[in-house]
N, C-alpha and C positions, 0 to 999 in steps of 0.2 A: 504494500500500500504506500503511496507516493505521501510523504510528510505533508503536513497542513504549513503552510507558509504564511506570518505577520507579520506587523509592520512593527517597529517599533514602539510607535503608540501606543497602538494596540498592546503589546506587551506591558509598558510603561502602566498602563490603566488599569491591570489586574491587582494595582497593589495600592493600600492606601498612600493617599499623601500626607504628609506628617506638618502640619501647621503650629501646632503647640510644643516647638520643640526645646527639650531639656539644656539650658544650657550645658557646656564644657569643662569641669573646673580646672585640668591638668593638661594641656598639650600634649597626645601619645601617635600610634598609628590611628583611632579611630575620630572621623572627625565629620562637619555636615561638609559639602562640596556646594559655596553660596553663587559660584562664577562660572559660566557656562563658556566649554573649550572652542576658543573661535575658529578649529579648526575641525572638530567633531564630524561628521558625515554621518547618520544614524541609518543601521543597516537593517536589512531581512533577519528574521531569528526563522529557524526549522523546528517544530515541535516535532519530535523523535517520539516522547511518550505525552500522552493527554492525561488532562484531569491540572487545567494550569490553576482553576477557579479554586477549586479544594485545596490543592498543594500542601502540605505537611511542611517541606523544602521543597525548592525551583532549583535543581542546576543548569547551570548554561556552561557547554563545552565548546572550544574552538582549537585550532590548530596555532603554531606558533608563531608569534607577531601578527595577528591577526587584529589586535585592539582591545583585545577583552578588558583593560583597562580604562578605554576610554570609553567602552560602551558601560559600564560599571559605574566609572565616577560620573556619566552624564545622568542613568539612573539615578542615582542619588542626588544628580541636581536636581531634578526635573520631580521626583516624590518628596523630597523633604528627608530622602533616609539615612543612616548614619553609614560611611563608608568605610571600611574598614580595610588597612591593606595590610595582610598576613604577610610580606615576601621576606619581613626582617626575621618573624617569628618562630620562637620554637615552641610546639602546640604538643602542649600535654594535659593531665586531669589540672583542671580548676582556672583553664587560658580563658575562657569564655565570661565567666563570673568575674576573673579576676582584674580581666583588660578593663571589662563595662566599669569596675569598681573605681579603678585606678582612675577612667577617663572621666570619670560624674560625680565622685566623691559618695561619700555616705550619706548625704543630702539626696543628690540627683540622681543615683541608681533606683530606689523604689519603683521612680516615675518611668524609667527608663523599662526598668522589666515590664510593669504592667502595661505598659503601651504595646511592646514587641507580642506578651502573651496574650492579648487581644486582639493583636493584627491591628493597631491603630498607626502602629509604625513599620519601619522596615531594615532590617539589617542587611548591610549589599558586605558579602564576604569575598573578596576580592583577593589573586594569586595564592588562592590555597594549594597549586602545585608546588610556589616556593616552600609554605611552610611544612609539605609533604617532605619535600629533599633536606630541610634544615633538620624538622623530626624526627630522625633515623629511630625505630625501633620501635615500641608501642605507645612514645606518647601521642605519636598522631591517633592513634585507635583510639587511646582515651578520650582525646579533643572529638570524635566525632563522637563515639559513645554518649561526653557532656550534651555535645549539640542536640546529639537526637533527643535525649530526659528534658531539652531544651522546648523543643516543637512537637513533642507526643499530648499537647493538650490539644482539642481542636480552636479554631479559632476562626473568628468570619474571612479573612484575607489573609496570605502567603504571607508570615513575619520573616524569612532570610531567604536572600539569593546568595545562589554562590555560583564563582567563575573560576575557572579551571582548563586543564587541557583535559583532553578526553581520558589520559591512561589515569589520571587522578578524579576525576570525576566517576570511572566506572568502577574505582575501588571506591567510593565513597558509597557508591548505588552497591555494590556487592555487601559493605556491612551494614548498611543504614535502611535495605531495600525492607527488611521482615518486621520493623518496629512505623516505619514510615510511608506514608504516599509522597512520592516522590516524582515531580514532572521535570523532563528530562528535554532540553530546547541545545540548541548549535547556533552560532550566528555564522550566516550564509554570506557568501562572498557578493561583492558591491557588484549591482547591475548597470547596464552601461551611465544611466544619468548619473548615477551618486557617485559613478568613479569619475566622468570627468569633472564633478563637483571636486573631489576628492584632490585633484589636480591641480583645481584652478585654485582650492583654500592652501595647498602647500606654495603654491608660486606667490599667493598674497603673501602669506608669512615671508617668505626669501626679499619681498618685496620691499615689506617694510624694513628690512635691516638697509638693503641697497639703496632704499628710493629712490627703485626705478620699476616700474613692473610693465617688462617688453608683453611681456601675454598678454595687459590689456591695451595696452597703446599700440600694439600690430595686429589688433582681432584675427584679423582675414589670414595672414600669412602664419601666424601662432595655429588657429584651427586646421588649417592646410598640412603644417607641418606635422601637428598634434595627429589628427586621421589618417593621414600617410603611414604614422610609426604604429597606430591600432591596428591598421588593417594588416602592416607587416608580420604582426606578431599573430592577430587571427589567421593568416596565412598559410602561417606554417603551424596551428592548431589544427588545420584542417584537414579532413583524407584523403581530401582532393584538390590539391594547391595553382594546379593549371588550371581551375574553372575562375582564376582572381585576372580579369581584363585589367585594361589600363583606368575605366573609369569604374569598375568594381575599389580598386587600389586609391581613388582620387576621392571616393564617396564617403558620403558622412551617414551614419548609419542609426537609428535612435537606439537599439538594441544591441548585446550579442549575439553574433551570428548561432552561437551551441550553447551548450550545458557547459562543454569541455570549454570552450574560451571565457565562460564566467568565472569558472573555477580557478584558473591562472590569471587570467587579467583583473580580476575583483578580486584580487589579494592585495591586503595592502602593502607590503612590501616589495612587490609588481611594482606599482603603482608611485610607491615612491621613485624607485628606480626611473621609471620613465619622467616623473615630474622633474627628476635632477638631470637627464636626458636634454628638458625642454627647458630649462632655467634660460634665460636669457636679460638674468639682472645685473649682469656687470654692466660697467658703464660702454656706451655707444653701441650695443645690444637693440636690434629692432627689429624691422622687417626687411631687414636682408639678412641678417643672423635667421631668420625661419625659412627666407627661402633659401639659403645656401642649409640651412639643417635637413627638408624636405630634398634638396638634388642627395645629398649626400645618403640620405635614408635607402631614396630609388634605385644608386649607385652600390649601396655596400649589402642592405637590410632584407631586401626584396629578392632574395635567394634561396626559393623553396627545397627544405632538404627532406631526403625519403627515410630519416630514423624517426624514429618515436620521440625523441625528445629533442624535438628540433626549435619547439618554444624555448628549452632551457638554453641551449647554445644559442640561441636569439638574444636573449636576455646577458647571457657572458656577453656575446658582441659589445651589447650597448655599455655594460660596465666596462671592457679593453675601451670602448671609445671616449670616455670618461678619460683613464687614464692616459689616452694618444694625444686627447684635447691639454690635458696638465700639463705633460710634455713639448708639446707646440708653442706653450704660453712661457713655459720656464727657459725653451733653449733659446727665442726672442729676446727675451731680456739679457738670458748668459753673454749672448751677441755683444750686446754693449757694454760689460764691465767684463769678459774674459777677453786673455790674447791665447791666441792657437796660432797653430800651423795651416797651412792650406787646406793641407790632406785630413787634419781635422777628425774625429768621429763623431761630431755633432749626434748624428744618431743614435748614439748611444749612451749620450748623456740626459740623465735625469729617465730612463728607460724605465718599461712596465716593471721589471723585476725589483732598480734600483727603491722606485716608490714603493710598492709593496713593502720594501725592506724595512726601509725607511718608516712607513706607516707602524708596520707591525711592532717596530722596534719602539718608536715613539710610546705607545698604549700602553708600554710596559716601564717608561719611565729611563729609554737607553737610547742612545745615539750610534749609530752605525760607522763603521770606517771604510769607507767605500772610494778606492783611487779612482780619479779623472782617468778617461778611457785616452790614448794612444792620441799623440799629436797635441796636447798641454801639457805647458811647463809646470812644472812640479812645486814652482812658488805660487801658482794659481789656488790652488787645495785652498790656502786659506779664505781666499776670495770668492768660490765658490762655495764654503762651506756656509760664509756668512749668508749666501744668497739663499741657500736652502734653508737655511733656520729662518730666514724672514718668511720663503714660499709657503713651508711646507704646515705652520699653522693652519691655513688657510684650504688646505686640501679637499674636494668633494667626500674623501672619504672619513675627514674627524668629524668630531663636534668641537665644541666649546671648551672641555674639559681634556684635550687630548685621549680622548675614547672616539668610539667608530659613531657616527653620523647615525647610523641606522642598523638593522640586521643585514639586509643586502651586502653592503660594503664590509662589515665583520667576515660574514660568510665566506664571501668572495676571498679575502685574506688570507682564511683561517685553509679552507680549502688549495689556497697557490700552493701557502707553507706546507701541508703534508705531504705535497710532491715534491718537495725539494729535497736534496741529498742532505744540505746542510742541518744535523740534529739539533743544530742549538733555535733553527727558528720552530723544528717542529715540537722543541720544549717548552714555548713560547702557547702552543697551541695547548698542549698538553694540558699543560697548568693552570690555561683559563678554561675549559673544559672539564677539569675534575674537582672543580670547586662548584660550591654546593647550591648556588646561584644561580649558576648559569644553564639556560636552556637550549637544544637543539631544535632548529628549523628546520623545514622540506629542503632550503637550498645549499644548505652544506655536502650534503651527498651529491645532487646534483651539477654543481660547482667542480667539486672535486673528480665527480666521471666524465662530466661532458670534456675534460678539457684538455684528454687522450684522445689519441690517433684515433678517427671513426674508422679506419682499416683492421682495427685489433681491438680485443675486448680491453676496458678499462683495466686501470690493478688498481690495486687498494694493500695496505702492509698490513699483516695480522694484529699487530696490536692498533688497526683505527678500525676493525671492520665493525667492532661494536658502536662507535660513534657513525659511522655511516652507513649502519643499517636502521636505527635509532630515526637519524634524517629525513631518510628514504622511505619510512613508513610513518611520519610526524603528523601527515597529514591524515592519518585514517584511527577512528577509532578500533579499539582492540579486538573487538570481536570482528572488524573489517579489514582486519591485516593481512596482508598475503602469506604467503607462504615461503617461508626459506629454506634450504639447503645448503647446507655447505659440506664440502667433499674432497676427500685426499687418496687419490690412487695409489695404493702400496710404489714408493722409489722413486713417485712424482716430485719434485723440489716445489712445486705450487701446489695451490689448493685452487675450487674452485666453488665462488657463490652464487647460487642463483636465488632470484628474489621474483614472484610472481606477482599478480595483482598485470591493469595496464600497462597502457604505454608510458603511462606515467610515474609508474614506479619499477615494471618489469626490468629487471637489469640481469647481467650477466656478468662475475665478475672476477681477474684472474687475485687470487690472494696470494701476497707476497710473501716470503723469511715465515712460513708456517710452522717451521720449529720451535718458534721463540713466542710462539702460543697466541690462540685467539683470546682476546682481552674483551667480552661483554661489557656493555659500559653500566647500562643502570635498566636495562628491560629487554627481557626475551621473550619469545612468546611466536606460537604456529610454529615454531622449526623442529628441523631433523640437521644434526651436526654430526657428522661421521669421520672416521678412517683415522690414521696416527697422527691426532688434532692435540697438543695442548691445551685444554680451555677452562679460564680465571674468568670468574661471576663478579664485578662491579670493580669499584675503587676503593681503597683504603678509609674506614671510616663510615662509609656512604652506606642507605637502603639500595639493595638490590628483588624487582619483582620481576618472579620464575613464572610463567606461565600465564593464561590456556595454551595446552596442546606442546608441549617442547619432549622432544629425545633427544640427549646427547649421549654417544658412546665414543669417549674420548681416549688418549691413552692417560694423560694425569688430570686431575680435576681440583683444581684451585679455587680458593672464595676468600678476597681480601676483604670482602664487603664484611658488617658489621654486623648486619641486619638482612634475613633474606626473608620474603614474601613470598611463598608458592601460592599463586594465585588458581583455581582450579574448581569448575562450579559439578554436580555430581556428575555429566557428561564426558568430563575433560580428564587427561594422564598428561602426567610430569615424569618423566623418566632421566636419569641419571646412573651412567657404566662408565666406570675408568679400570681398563683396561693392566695397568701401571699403579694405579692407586691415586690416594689424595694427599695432598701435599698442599698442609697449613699456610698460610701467611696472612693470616686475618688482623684485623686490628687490635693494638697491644697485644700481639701473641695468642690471645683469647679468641675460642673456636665463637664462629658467630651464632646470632639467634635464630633461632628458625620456626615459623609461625607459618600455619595454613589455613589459609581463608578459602571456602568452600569445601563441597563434600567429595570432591573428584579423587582419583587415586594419586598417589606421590611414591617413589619405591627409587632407591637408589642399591649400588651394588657396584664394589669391591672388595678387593680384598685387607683384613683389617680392620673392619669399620668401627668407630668410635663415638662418643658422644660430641654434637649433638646429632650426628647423623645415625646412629644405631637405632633410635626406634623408627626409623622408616624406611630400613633394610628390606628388599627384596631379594629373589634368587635371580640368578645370570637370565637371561632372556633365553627362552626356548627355543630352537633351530626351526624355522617356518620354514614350508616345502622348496620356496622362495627367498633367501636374506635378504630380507628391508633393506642390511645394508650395501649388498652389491647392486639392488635394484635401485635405491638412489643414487648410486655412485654411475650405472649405467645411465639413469634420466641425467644425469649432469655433461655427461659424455655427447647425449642426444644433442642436449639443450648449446652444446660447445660448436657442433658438426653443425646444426642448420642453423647457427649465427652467421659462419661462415656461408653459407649456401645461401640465407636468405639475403643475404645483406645488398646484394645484385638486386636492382628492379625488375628485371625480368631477362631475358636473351638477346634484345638486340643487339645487333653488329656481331652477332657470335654465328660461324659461319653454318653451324646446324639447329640454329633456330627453327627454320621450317617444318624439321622433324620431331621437336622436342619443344614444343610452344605451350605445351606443358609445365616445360621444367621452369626449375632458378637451379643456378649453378655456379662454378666458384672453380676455380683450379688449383692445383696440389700446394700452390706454395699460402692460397688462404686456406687451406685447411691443415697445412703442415703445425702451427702452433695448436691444433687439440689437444692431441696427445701422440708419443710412441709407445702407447703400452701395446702386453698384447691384444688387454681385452679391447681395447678401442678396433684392432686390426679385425676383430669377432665379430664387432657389432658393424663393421664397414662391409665385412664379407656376409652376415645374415639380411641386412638390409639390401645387398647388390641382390641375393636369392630369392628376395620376397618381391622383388621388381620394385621397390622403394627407391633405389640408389642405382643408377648408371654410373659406370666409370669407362670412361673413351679417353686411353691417351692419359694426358694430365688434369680432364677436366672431368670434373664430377655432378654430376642430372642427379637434383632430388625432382619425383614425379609426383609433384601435386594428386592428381588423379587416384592415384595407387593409394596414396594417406587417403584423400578423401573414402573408398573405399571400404577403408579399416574404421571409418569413425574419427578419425585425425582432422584437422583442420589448420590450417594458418593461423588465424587468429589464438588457435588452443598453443602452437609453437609459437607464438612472437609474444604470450602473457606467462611464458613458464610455467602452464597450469600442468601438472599431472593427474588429469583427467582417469577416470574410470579406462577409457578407451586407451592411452597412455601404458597406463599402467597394465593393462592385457599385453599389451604387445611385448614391451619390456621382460615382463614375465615367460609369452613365449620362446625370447631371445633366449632370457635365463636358463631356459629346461632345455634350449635346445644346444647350449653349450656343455650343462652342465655332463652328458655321458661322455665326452670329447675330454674332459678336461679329468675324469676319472680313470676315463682309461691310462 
């Protein structure tokens, strides 16, 4: 059933507004919100679960940087409610009682309760995912426990909202669901008006610091250029990118064209991105800064590509064109206070990497040592160094505070550095990453794969795969996660991940230095992790939550986490095999806690086992007619071969097209990075047998037809879904190796 869709309003109205309200006696986090944000955009909410009227508690879930603060604190402006921001918090028994106390005095609290237990007021509980990750261990359970003794009386109107990301908000619904009515809303991504509303309120802002605002003083050429760079981006959201003419590309459009262009384009960290794209507040900025921005869009932007995530690598373009722009502005100036040689490297001063560097470095309170490239004199260093310390405040990618501008531009950073050889910047990442703060976004992962060869699958180094699977699924709630695998063919030096779900998350991915262990960051969940895998459950210190649905059969199994959460409702299994055993490094030396929320099964097994893992000991897994785990190791294998095969649009220009108009095909040297094992050479020769797989020569025919046939589809190969159908076949492979391999 398709969600009932409201407006904000609408929303806003289910809850009283609070007129009579308690003064303040103590300045804390909770406070009234009297000043309405003049840059606010109020969105669509999705009602997921009904019953908003009654409500016990309302959560509102969203994905990351999405706003949920600014839809919160305008709530609160707009009812009169008290707003409360948890993100400093650490929430144990008596945080609800005790904040109200602290913030109203012994005076003002009575008035305070009996208004919330009437429903006369409203409590807006704002980043309870921060004070999820600050409250490692059971005080958050107490804190909701309090809440729920809180709202188990009924009362005419909903007393507390709370906002959250969705893996926090569906453990609140999994402990709070049996004492509580509980309606359950999402705030939906800006539709075309409120985004370029959304636009035009970030270019006011920029405006006012410049006093100058090109967007309104070049209407015509700002909206030109503006429509130009939407439909760019719709473009390449769409499955059919050649149906975009030249006055399709010119038009202004009142809607989005899909669901799928709402979803990325009404993000608002999209949105920023483009708003900073379109800035044109510097001074002498007009209407030729839009039309030279619009040639330059048609000229670079407007180049539809045939992956799945060709919005993402749309979006890297315009942040590289950011930093080509800063570069263009900085080596003008160099011009007139450096001396060079002829021969010069101008190009390479102040370059994409050098700022990055330099960015990263700065955030962190350091200055980089970075020599003038080839052709300046070396008494220049000082001269340019001073030029950069004047530029580089001023960067699209800070703020005000020497921090990132936005999430976009963090991202973007954070993702360069983990490709980079140099360890000390990917320490950099590391450390802002595993502190108890900070959240992951959809574009970290995407960032960090798009920005590999499209000729070869992305890598990733085992110890990020957990922050970039994290990422990669930020945007779905938990029960809508896809599916992972990860897999290590006995004497392979790589591993290999696959992640299902769309185009939009489906990824395929090679993992790097697999011995030096996959490192989970703070949530698992739908996977199966196989073959001689290393694999460490969270960070040091931190909550880590296990499940729905996870098997790992690892060879050691590591938990530095503090705190682990097997999540698991009576449907769902958590399994846990190390092969090697388990090997402590928990924090302070001390084994962690382990708590399971729901009735589903939990069972781990090695050898050895100790407390606290001994009462949830199982026996080794029983030998199925089929191994789970060569059959996923073989889907990984599949999923490797017709990456490479698919990755062709079709046959043209290939001289036996006419016979095979069927196929997609790829020749020996894109398929040579699969694998050389044997079993791969199995599964190459059972697939030629089943008429699946031609090999002519060097070049290799997968035959559409023949899949379709079996139940197989394209779409089921390019979302790495292993499908019922999938899994038959795989199975046939399996039995029909297996007397082959006995004998």
């Amino acid at each position: 059933m398709t969600p009932e869709v409201i407006t904000f309003d609408q929303f806003a109205g289910v809850f009283a507004h609070w007129t009579d309200q308690v003064p303040i006696a103590t300045t804390t986090e909770i406070s009234y919100v009297t000043e309405r944000d003049p840059v606010f955009v109020p969105p669509r909410l999705r009602v997921l679960e009904r019953g908003l009227d009654s409500a016990g508690l309302v959560v509102v879930e969203a994905r990351a940087a999405v706003g949920k603060s600014m839809v919160a604190r305008y709530l609160a402006h707009v009812t009169g409610g008290l707003y409360w921001d948890m993100s400093e918090i650490l929430a144990g028994h008596g945080t609800v009682w005790g904040r109200l106390a602290k913030t109203f005095g012994t005076s003002g609290l009575p008035a305070v309760i009996a208004n919330l237990m009437e429903g006369r007021a409203l409590l807006i509980v704002d980043a309870v995912d921060e004070a999820e990750l600050r409250s490692a261990g059971r005080g958050f359970d107490a804190f909701l426990e309090e809440l729920g003794e809180l709202l188990a009386v009924p009362r005419r109107k909903p007393a507390v909202v709370m906002f959250g990301r969705s893996e926090t908000i569906e453990y609140v619904n999994l402990v709070l669901e049996s004492t509580l009515q509980i309606a359950r809303l999402d705030i939906e991504e800006f539709d075309k008006p409120a985004a370029l509303q959304f636009i035009d309120h970030r270019l006011d802002q920029r405006a006012k610091v410049a006093g100058y605002a090109a967007h309104r003083h070049a209407r015509a050429t700002f909206e030109r250029a503006r429509d130009i760079l939407l439909n760019a981006l719709e473009m390449n959201l769409s499955p059919d990118p050649d149906s975009f003419d030249d006055e399709e590309i010119r038009s202004s459009r009142p809607n989005w064209r899909s669901e799928r262009s709402r979803a990325f384009l009404g993000y608002a960290p999209v949105l920023e991105s483009i708003s900073d794209y379109l800035d044109g507040t510097e001074t002498g900025r007009g209407s030729n800064f839009y039309v030279r921005l619009a040639s330059d869009i048609r000229d670079t932007l407007l180049r539809p590509a045939a992956t799945g995530g060709a919005h993402w690598s749309l979006l890297r373009s315009i942040v590289l064109h950011l930093l080509d722009r800063e570069q263009a502005k900085f080596t003008k100036q160099a011009r007139e206070v450096l001396l060079a040689a002829p021969a010069a490297y101008w190009q390479q001063l102040y370059d994409r990497d050098e700022q990055l560097t330099r960015i990263l470095l700065r955030t962190v309170g350091r200055e980089p040592s970075v020599a003038l490239p080839a052709g300046f004199a070396l008494d220049q260093e000082s001269t340019y160094r001073d030029l950069v310390r004047t530029t580089l405040p001023n960067h699209p990618f800070l703020g005000p505070t020497a921090s990132f501008v936005n999430v976009v531009m963090r991202d973007f950073a954070y993702a360069w550095a983990l490709g980079q050889p140099d360890p000390s910047l990917r320490q950099i990442v590391q450390s802002a990453v595993n502190r108890e703060t900070y959240q992951v976004s959809p574009m970290l992962g995407r960032f960090h794969l798009v920005a590999a060869d499209p000729a070869s699958p992305p890598t990733c180094r085992a110890e990020d795969v957990g922050l970039i699977y994290e990422s990669l699924v930020a945007e779905r709630s938990v029960e809508k996660r896809p599916a992972l695998i990860i897999s290590r063919l006995p004497d392979e030096s790589e591993a290999t991940m696959v992640l299902g779900g769309n185009d939009s998350t489906a990824s395929l991915v090679r993992v790097l230095e697999p011995d030096n262990g996959l490192r989970f960051w703070r949530r698992l969940s739908n996977a199966d992790v196989i073959g001689d895998l290393p694999v460490s459950l969270g960070v040091s210190g931190s909550s880590f939550t296990l499940g729905p649905n996870v098997r790992v059969h690892a060879s050691l199994f590591d938990v530095p986490a503090r705190y682990i959460r097997v999540s698991c409702r009576p449907e769902d299994q958590v399994q846990i095999f190390a092969n090697e055993g388990y090997v402590s490094s928990a924090f302070g030396h001390h084994e962690p806690e382990v708590a399971i929320k729901g009735a589903g099964a939990f069972g781990v097994h090695w050898d050895d086992i100790r407390f606290p893992w001994v009462q949830h000991a199982s026996g080794p897994p029983p030998p199925p007619e089929v191994d789970e785990r060569v059959l996923l190791g073989d889907f990984v294998l599949l999923n490797r071969l017709t990456t490479a095969l698919l990755g062709s649009r079709g046959t043209t220009g290939h001289p036996n097209m006419t016979t095979r108009a069927d196929s997609r095909w790829a020749n020996w040297r894109q398929v040579r990075w699969v694998s050389t094992s044997p079993r791969f050479q199995q599964l190459l020769a059972y697939l030629s047998g089943c008429g699946v797989l031609d090999v002519d020569g060097e070049y290799y025919y997968l035959h559409i037809s023949a899949l379709n046939q079996r139940g197989i589809w394209l779409k089921t190969l390019r979302t790495r879904a292993l499908t019922p159908a999938v899994r038959q076949f795989l199975e046939e492979f399996s039995r029909s190796v297996q007397p082959a391999e006995q004998a």
